[in-house]
GUSE-348236 format. One line per field, with one value per residue: residue number from 1; y negated, x negated, z negated of N, C-alpha, C in turn. Coordinates in steps of 0.02 Angstrom, whole numbers. Layout:
N
drenlo NUM,... $
nnorth Y,... $
neast X,... $
nup Z,... $
canorth Y,... $
caeast X,... $
caup Z,... $
cnorth Y,... $
ceast X,... $
cup Z,... $
This chain:
168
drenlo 1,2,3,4,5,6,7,8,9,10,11,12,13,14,15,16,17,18,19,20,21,22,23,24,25,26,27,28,29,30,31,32,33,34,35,36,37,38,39,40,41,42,43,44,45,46,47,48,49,50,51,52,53,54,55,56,57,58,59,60,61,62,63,64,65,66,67,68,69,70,71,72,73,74,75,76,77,78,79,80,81,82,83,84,85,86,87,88,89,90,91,92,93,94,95,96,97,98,99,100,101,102,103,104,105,106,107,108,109,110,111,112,113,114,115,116,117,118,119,120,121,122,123,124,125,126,127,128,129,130,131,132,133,134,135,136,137,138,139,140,141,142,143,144,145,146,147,148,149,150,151,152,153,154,155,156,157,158,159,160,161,162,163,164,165,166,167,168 $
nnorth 929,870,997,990,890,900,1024,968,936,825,681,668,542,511,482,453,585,671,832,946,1038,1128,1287,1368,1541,1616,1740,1862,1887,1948,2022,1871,1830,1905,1917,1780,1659,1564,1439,1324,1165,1092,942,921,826,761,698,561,618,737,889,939,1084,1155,1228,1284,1279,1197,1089,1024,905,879,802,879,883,941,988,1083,1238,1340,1476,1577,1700,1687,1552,1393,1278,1096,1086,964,941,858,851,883,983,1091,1149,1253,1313,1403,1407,1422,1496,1580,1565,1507,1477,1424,1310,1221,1113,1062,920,942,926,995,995,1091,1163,1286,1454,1543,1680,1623,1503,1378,1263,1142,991,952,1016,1126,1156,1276,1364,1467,1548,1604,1562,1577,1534,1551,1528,1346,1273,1351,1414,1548,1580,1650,1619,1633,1574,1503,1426,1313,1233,1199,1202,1078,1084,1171,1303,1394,1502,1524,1565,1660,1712,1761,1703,1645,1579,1473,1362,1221,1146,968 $
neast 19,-86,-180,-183,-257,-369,-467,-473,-608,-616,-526,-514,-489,-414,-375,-211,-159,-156,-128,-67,14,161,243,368,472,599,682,786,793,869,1030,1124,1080,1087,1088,1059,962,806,738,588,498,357,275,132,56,-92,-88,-139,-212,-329,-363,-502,-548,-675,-816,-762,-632,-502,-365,-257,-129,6,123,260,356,508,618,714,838,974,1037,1184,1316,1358,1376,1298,1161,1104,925,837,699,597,471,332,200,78,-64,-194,-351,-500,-666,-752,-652,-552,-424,-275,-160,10,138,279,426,555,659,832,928,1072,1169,1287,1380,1450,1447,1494,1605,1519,1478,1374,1391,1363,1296,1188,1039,895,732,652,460,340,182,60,-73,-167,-324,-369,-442,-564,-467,-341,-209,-121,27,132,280,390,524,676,837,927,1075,1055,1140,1237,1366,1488,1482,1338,1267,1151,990,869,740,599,477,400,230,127,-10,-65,-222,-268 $
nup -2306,-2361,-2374,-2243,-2191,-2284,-2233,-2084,-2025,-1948,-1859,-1673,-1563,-1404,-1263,-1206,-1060,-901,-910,-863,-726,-674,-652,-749,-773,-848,-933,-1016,-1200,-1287,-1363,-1355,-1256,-1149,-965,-958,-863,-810,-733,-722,-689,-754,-821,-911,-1025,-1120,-1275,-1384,-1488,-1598,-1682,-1760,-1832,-1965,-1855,-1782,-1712,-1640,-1627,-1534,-1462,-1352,-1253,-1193,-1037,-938,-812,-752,-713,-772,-784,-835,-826,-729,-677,-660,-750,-750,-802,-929,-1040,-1162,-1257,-1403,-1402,-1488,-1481,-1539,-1521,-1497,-1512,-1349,-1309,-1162,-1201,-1283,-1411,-1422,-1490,-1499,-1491,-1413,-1369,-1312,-1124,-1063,-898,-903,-1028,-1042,-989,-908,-1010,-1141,-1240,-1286,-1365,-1324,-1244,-1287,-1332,-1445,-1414,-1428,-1453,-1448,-1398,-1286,-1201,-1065,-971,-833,-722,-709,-668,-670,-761,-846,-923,-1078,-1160,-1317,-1306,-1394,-1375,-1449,-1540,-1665,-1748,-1736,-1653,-1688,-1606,-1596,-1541,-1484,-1379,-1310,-1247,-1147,-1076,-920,-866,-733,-699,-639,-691,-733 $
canorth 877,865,1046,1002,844,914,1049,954,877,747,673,647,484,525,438,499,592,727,881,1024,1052,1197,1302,1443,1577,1640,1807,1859,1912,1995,1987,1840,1809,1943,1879,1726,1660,1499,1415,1241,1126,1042,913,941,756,746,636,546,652,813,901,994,1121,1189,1218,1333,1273,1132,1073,965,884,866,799,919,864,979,975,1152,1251,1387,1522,1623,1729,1663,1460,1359,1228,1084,1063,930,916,838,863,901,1055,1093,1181,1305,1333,1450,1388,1405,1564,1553,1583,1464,1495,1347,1316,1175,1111,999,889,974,916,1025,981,1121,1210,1356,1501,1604,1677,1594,1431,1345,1213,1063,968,943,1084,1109,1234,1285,1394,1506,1577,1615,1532,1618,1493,1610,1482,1280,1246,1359,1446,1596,1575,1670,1600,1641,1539,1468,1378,1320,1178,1191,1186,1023,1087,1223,1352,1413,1555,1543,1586,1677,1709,1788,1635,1683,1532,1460,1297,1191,1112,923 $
caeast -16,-171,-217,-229,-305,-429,-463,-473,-679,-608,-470,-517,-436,-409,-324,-145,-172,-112,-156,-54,86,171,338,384,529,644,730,833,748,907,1088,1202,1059,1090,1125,1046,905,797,647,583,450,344,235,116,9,-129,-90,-220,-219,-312,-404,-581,-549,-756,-856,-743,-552,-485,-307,-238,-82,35,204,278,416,511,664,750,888,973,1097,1227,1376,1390,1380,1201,1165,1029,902,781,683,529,442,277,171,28,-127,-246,-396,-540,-719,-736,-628,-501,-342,-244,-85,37,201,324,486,589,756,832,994,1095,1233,1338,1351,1492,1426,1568,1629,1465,1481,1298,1412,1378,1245,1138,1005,829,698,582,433,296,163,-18,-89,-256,-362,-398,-528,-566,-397,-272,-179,-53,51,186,320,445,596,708,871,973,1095,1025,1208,1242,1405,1525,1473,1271,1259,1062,976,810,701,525,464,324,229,59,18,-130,-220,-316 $
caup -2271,-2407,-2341,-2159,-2196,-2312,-2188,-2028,-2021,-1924,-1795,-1636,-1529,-1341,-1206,-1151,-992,-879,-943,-816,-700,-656,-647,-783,-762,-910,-927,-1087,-1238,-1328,-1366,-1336,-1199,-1097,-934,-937,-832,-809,-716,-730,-660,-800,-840,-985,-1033,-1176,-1343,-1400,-1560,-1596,-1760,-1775,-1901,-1943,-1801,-1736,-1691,-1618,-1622,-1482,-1461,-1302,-1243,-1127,-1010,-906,-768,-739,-711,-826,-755,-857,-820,-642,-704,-647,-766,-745,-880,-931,-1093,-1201,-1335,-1429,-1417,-1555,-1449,-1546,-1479,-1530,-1473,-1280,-1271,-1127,-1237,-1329,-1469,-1431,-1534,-1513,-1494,-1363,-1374,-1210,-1112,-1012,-884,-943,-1115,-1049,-952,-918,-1084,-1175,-1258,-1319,-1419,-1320,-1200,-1325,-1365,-1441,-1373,-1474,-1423,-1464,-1353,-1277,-1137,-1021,-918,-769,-692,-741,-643,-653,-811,-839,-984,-1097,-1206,-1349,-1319,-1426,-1360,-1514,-1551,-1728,-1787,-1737,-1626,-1694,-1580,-1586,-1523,-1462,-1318,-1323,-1190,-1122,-1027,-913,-793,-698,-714,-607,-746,-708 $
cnorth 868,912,1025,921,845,964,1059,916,802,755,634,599,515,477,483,510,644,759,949,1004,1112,1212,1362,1459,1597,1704,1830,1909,1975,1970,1933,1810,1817,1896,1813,1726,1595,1499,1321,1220,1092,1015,882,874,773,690,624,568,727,821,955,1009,1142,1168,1247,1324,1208,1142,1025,955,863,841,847,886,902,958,1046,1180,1330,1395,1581,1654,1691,1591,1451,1287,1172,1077,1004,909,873,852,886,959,1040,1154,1206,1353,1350,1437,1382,1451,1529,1547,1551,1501,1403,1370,1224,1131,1051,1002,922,927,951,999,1020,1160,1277,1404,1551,1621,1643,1526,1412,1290,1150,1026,962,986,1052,1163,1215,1354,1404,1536,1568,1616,1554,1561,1532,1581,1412,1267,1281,1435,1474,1577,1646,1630,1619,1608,1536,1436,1375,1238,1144,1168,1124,1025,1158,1283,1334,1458,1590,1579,1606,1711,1726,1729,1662,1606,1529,1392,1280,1131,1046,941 $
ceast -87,-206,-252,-261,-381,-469,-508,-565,-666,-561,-504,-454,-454,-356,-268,-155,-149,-157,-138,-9,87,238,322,454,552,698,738,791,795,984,1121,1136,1060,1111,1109,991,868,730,661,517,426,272,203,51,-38,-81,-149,-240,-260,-356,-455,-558,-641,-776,-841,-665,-565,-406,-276,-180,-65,97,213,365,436,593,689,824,895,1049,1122,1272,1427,1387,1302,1215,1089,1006,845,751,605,535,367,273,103,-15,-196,-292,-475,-626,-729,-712,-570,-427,-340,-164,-57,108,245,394,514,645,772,898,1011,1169,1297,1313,1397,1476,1475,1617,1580,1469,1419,1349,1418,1311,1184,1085,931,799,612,535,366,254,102,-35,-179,-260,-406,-454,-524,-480,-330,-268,-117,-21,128,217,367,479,655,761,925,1007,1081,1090,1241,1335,1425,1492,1385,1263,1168,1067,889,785,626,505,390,305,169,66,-70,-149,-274,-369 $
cup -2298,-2359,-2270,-2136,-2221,-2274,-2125,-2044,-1984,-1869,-1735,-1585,-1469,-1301,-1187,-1073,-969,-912,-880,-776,-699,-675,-699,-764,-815,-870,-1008,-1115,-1275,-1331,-1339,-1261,-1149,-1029,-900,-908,-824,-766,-723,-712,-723,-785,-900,-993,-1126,-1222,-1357,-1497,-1573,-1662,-1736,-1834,-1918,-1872,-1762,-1678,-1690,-1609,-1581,-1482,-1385,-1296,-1188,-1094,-951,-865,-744,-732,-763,-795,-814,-835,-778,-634,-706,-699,-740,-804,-882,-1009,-1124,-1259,-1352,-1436,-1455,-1512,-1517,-1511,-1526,-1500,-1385,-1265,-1235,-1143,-1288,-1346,-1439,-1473,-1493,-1487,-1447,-1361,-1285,-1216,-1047,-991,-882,-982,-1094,-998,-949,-998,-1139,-1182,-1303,-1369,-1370,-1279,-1219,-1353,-1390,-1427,-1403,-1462,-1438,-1409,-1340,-1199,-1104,-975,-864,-732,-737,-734,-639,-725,-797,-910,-1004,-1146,-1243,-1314,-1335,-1412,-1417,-1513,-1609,-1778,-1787,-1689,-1670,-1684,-1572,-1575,-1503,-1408,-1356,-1260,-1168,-1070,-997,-835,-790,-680,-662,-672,-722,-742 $
């Protein structure tokens, strides 16, 4: 915390505000994922938090909130999560690093022979976002779906997340 306090030149305050919409798609990254598939509708809002590293980076802060569905081994579940993403951004180049993690809830955990543990997941996520004009961004994503051991069965889900978002 010292470090990225000592670091940071200063925190900028901002008003909570929209920031994007848009739909991403999911297709399985490996193993127990095989199989599975997802899209979801989200809505991505400013925090009024972000950090100037130098003269060069900026760090912004978002909530993301999303509403989707997630198909396995013939079984549709719905999904809906939030959570905070952490925006790295490089002077005025069009490509941002994001990272971060959302409480999900799905209305089923058993996909045919595949058991997630339990309704409860978190989805955590890695990835690099292009601003193709002012208004409209492509993105990619790691993803992450884990119960984080909180149910018996974790098996994980992992995922290539690929979407386009209209940004205000």
């Amino acid at each position: 915390m010292c470090c990225v306090t000592g670091v940071a030149s200063r925190a900028a305050a901002q008003e909570f505000s929209l920031e994007s919409a848009g739909v991403r798609f999911g297709f399985p990254a490996k193993g127990a994922s095989d199989g599975f598939r997802s899209a979801e509708g989200f809505l991505d809002c400013n925090l009024p938090v972000s950090w100037q590293l130098g003269n060069n980076f900026l760090i912004k802060t978002r909530m993301d909130f999303t509403v989707g569905w997630l198909e396995g081994g013939g079984e549709d579940a719905a999904t809906a999560s939030v959570g905070p993403t952490f925006v790295l951004r490089y002077k005025d180049v069009p490509l941002s690093l994001e990272g971060g993690s959302s409480s999900t809830l799905l209305s089923r955990h058993e996909f045919g022979g595949q058991n997630l543990g339990g309704p409860f997941q978190f989805n955590t996520h890695i990835g690099l976002s292009w601003d193709m004009t002012r208004r409209w961004r492509l993105g990619y994503r790691y993803d992450h779906i884990s119960n984080a051991g909180i149910y018996r069965a974790n098996p994980g889900l992992n995922l290539h997340t690929f979407g386009m978002s209209y940004v205000f």
